[in-house]
PDB file with one MODEL, atoms N, CA, C and O in Angstrom:
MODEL        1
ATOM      1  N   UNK A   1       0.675 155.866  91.526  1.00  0.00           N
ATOM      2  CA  UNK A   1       0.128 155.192  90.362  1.00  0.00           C
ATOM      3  C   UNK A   1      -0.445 153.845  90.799  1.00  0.00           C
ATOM      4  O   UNK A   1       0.322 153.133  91.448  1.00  0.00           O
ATOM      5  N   UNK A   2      -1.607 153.407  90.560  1.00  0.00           N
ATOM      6  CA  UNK A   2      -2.537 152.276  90.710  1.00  0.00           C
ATOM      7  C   UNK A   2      -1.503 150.955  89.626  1.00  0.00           C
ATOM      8  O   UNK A   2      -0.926 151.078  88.545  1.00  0.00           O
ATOM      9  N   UNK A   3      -1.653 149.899  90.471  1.00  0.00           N
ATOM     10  CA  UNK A   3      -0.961 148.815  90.084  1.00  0.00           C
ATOM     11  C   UNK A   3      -1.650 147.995  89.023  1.00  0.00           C
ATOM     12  O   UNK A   3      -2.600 147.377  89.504  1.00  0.00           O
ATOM     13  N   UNK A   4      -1.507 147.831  87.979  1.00  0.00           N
ATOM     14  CA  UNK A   4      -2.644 147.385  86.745  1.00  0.00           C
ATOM     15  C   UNK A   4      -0.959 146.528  85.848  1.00  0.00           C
ATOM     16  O   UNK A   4       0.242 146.616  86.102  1.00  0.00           O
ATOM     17  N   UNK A   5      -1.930 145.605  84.555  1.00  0.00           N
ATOM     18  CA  UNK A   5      -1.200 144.862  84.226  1.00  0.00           C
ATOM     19  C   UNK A   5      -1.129 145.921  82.775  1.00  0.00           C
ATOM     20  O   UNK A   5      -2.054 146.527  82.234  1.00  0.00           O
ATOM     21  N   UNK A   6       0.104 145.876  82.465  1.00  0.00           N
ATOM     22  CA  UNK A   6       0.430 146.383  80.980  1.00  0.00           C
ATOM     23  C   UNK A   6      -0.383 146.061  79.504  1.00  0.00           C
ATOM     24  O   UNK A   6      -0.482 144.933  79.021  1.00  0.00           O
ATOM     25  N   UNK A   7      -0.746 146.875  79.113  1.00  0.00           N
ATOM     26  CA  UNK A   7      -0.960 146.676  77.474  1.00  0.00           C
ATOM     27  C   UNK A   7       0.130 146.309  76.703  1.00  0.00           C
ATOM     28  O   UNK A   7       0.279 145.237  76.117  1.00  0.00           O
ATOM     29  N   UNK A   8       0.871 147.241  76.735  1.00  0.00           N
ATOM     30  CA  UNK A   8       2.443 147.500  76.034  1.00  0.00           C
ATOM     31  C   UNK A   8       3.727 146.330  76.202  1.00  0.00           C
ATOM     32  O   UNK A   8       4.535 145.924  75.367  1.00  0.00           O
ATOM     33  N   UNK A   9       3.528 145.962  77.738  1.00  0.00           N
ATOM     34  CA  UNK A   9       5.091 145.502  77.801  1.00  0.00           C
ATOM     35  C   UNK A   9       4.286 144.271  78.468  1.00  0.00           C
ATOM     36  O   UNK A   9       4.178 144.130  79.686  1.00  0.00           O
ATOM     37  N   UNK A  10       3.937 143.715  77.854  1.00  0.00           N
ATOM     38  CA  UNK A  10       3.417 141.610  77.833  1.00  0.00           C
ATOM     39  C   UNK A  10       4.621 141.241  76.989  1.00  0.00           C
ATOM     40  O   UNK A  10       5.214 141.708  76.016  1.00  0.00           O
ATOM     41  N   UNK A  11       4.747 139.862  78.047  1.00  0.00           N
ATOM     42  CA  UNK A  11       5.095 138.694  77.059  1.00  0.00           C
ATOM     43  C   UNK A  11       4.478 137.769  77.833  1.00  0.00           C
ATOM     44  O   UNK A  11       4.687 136.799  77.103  1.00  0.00           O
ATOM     45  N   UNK A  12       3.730 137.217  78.979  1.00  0.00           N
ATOM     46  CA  UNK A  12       2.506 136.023  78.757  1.00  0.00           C
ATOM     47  C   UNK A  12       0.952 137.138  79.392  1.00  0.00           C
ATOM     48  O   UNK A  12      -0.082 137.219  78.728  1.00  0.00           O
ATOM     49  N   UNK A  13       1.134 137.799  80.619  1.00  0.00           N
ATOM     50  CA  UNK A  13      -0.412 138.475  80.914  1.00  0.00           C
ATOM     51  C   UNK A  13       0.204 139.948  81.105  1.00  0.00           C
ATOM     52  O   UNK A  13      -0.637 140.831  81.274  1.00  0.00           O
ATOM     53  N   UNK A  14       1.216 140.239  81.102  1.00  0.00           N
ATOM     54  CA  UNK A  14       1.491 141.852  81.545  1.00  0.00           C
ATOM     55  C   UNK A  14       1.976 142.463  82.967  1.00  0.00           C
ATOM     56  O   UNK A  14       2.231 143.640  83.220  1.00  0.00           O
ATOM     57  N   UNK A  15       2.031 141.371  83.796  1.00  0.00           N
ATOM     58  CA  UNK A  15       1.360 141.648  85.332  1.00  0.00           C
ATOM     59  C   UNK A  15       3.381 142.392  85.467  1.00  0.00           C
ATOM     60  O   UNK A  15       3.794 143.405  86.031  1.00  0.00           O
ATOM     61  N   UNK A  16       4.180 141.248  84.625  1.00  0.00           N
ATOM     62  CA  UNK A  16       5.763 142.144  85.039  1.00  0.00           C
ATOM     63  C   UNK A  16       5.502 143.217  84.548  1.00  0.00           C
ATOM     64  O   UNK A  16       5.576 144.187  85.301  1.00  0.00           O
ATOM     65  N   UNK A  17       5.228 143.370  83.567  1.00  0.00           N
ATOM     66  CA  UNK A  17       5.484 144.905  82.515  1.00  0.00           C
ATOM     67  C   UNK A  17       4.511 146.050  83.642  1.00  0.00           C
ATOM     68  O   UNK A  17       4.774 147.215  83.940  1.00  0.00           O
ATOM     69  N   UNK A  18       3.583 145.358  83.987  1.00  0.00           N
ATOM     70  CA  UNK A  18       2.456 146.498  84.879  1.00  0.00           C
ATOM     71  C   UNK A  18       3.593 147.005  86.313  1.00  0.00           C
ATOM     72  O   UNK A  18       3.672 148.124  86.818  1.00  0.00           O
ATOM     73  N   UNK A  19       4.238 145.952  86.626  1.00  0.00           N
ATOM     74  CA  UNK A  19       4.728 146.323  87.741  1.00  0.00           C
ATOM     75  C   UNK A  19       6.052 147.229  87.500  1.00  0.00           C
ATOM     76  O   UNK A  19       6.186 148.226  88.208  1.00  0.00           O
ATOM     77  N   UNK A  20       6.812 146.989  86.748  1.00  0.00           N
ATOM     78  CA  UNK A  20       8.037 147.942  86.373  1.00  0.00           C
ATOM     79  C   UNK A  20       7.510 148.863  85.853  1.00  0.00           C
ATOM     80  O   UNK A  20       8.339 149.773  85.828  1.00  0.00           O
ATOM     81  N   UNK A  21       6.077 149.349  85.159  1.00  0.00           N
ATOM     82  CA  UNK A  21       5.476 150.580  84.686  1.00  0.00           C
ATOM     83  C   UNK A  21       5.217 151.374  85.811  1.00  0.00           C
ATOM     84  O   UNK A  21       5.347 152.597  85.769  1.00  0.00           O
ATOM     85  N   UNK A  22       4.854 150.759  86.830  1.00  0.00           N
ATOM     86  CA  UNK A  22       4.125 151.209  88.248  1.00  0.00           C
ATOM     87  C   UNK A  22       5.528 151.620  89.183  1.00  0.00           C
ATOM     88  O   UNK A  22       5.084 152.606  89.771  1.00  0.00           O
ATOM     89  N   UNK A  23       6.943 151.461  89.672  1.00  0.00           N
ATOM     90  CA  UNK A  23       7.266 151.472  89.776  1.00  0.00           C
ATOM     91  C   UNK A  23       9.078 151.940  88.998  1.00  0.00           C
ATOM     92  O   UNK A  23      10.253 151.782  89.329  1.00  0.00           O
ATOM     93  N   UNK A  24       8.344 152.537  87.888  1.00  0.00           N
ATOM     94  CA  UNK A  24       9.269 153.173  87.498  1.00  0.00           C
ATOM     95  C   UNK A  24      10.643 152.360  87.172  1.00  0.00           C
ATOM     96  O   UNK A  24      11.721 152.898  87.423  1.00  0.00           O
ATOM     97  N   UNK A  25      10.573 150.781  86.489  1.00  0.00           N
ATOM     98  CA  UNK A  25      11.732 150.024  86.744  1.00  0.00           C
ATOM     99  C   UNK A  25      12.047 149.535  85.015  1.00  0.00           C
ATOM    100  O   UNK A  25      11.189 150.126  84.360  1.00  0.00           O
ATOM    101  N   UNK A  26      12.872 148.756  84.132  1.00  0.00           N
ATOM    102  CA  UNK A  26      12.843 148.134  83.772  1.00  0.00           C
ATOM    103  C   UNK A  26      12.051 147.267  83.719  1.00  0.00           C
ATOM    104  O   UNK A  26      11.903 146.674  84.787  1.00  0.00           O
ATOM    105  N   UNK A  27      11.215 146.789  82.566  1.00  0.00           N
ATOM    106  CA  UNK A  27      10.625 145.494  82.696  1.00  0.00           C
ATOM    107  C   UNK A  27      11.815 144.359  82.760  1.00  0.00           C
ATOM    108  O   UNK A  27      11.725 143.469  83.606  1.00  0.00           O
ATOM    109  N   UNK A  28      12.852 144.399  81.917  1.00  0.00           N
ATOM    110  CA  UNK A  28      13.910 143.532  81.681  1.00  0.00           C
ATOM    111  C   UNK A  28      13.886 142.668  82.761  1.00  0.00           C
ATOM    112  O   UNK A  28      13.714 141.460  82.925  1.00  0.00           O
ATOM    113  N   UNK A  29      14.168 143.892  83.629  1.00  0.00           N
ATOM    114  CA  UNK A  29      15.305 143.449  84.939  1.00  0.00           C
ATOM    115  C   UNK A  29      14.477 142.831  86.102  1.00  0.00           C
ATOM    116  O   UNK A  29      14.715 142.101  87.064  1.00  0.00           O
ATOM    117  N   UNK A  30      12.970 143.707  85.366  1.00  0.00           N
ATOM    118  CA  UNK A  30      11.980 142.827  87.147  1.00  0.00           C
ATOM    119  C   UNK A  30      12.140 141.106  86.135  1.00  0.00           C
ATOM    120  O   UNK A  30      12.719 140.150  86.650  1.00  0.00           O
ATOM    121  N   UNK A  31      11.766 141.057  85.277  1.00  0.00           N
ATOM    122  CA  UNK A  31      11.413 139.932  84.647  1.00  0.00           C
ATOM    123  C   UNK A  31      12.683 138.666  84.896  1.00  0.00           C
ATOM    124  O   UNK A  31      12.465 137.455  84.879  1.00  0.00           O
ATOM    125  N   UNK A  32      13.930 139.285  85.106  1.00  0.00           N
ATOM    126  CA  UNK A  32      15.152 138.033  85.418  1.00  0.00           C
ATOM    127  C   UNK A  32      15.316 138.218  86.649  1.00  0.00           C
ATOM    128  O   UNK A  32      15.922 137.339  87.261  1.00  0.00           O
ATOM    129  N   UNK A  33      14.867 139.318  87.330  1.00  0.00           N
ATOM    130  CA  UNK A  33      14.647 138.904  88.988  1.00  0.00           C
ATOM    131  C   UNK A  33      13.801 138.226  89.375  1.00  0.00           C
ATOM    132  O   UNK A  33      14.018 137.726  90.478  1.00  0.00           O
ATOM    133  N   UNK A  34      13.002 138.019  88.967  1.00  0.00           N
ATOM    134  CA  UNK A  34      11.422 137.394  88.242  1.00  0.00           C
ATOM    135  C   UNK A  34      11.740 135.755  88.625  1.00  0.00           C
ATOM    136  O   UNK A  34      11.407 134.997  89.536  1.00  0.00           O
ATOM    137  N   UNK A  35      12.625 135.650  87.327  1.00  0.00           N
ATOM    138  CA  UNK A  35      13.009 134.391  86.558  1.00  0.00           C
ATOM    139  C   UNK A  35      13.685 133.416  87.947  1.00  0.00           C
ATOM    140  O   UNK A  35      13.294 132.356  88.434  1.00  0.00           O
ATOM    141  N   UNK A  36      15.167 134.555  88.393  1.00  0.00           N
ATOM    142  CA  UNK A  36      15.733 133.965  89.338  1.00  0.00           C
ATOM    143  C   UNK A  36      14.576 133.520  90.834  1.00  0.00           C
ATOM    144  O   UNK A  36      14.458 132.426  91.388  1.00  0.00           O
ATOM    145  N   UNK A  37      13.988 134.615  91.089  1.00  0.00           N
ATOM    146  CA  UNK A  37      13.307 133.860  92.518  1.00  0.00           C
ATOM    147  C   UNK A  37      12.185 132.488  91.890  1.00  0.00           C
ATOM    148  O   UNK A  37      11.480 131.711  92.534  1.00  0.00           O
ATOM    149  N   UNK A  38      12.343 132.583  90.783  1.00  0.00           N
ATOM    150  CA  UNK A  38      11.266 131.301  90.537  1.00  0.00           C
ATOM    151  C   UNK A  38      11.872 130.079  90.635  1.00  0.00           C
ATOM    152  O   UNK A  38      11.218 129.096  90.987  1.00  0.00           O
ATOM    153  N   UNK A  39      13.547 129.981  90.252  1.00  0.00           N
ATOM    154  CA  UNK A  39      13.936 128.966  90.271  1.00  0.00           C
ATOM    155  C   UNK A  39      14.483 128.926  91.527  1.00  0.00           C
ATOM    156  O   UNK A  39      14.535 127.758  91.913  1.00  0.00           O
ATOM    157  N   UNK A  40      14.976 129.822  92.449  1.00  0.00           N
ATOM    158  CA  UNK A  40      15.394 129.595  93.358  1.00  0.00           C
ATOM    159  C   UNK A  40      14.273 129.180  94.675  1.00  0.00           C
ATOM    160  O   UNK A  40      14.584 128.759  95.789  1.00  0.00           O
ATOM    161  N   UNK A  41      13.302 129.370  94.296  1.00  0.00           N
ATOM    162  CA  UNK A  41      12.082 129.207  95.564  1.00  0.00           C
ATOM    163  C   UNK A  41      11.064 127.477  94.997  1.00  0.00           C
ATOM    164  O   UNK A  41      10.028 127.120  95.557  1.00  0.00           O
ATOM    165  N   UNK A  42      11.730 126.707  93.828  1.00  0.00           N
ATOM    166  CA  UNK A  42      11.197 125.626  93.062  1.00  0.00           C
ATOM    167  C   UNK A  42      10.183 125.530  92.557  1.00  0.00           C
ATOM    168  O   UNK A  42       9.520 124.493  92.591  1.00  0.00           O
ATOM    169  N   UNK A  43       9.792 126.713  91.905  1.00  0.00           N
ATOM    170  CA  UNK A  43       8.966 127.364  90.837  1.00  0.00           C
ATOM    171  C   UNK A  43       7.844 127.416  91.494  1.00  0.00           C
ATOM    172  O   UNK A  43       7.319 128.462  91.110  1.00  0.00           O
ATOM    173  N   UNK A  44       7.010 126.805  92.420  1.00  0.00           N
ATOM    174  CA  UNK A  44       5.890 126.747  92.667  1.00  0.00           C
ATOM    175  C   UNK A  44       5.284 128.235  93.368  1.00  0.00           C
ATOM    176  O   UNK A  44       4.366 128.876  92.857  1.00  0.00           O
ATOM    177  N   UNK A  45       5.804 128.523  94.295  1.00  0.00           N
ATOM    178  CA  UNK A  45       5.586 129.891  95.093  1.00  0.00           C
ATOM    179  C   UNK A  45       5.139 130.863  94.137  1.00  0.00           C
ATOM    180  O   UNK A  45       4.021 131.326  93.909  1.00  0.00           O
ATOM    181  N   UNK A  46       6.630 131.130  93.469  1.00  0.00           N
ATOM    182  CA  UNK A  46       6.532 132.763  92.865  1.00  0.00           C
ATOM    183  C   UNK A  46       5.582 132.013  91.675  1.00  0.00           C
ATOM    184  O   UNK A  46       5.310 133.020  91.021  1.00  0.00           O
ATOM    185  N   UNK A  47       5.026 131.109  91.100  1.00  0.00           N
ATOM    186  CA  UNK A  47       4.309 130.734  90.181  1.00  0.00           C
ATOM    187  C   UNK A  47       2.657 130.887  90.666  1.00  0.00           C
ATOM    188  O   UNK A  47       1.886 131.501  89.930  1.00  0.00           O
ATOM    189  N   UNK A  48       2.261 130.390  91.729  1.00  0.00           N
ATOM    190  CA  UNK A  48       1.200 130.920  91.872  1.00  0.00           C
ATOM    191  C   UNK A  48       0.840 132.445  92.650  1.00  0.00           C
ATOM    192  O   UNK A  48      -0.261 132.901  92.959  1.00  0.00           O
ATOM    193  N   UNK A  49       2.245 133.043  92.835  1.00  0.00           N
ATOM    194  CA  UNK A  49       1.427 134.350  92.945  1.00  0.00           C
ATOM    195  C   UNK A  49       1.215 135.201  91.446  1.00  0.00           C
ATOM    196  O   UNK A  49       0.361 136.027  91.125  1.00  0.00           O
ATOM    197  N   UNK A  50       2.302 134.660  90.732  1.00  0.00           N
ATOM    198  CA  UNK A  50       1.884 135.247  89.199  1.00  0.00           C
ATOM    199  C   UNK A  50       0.196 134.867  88.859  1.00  0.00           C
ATOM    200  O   UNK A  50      -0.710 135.627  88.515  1.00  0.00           O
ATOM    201  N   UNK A  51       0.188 133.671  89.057  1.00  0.00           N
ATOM    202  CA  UNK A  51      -1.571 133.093  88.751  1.00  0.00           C
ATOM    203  C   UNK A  51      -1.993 134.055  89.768  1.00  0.00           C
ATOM    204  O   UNK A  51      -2.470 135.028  89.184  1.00  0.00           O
ATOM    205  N   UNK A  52      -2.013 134.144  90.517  1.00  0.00           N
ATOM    206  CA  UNK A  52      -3.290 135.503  91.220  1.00  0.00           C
ATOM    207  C   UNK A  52      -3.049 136.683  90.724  1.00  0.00           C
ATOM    208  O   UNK A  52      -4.019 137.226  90.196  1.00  0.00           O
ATOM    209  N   UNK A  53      -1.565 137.538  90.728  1.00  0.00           N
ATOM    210  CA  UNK A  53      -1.628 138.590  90.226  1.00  0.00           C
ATOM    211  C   UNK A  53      -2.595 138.812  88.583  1.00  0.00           C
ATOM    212  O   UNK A  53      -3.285 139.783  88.272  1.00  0.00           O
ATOM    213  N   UNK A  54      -2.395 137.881  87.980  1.00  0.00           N
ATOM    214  CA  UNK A  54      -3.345 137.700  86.463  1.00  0.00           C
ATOM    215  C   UNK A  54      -4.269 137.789  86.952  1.00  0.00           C
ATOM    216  O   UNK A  54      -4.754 138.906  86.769  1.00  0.00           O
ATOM    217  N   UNK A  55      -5.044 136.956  87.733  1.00  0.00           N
ATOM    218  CA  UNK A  55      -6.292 137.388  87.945  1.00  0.00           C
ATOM    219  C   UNK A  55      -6.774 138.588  88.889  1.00  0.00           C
ATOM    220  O   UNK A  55      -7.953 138.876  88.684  1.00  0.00           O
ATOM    221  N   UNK A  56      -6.059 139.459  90.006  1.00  0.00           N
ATOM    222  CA  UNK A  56      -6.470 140.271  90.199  1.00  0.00           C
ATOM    223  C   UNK A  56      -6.096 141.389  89.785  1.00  0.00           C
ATOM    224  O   UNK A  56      -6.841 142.283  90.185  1.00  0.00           O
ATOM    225  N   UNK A  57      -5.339 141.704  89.213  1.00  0.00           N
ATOM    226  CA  UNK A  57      -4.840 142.842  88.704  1.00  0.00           C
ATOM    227  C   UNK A  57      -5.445 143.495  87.653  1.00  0.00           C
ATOM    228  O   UNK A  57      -5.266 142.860  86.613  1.00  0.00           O
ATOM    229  N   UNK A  58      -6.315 144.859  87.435  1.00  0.00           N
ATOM    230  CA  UNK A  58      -6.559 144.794  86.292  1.00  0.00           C
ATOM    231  C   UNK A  58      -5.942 145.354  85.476  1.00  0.00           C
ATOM    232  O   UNK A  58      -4.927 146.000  85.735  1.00  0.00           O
ATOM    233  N   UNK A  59      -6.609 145.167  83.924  1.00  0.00           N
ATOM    234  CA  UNK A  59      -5.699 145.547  82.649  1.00  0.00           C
ATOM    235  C   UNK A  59      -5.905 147.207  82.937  1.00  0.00           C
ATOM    236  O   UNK A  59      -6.998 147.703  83.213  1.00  0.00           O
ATOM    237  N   UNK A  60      -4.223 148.214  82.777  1.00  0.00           N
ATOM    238  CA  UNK A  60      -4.432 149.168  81.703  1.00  0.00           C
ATOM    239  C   UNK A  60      -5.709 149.839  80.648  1.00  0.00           C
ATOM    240  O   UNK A  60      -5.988 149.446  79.515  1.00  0.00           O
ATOM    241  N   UNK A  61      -6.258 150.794  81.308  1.00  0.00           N
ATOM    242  CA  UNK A  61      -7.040 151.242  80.466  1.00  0.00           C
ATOM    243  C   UNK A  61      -6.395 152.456  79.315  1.00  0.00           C
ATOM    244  O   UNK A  61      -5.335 153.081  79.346  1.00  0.00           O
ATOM    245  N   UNK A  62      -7.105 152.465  78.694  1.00  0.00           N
ATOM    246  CA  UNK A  62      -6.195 153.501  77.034  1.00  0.00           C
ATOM    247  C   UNK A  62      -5.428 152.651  76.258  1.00  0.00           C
ATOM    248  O   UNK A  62      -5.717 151.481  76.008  1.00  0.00           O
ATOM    249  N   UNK A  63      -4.324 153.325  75.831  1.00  0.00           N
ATOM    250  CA  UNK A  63      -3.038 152.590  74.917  1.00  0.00           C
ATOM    251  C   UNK A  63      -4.485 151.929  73.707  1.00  0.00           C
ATOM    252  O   UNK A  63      -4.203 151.247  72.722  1.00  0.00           O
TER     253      UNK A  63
ENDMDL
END
């Protein structure tokens, strides 16, 4: 399955929800594994790869 950002399971661009769709996971759980490496790496890192994944990833087509 091609890696694309969610329609369905957003709460700011989709890019978690795309990836636990793509991978068969919980969104929940990527999203507080998510949470934890952001604070543990001092937000900046895992923050701008979220800013690229938004921009390269594309949206879900259908739904």
């Amino acid at each position: 399955m091609k890696l694309t950002r969610s329609r369905k399971n957003r709460m700011l661009a989709g890019v978690l929800g795309g990836m636990a769709e793509s991978f068969g996971m919980s969104p929940t759980l990527l999203r507080i594994l998510f949470v934890i490496l952001t604070f543990s790496t001092a937000f900046f890192p895992m923050t701008m790869i979220y800013l690229v994944l938004v921009f390269v990833l594309p949206n879900r087509e259908g739904y």
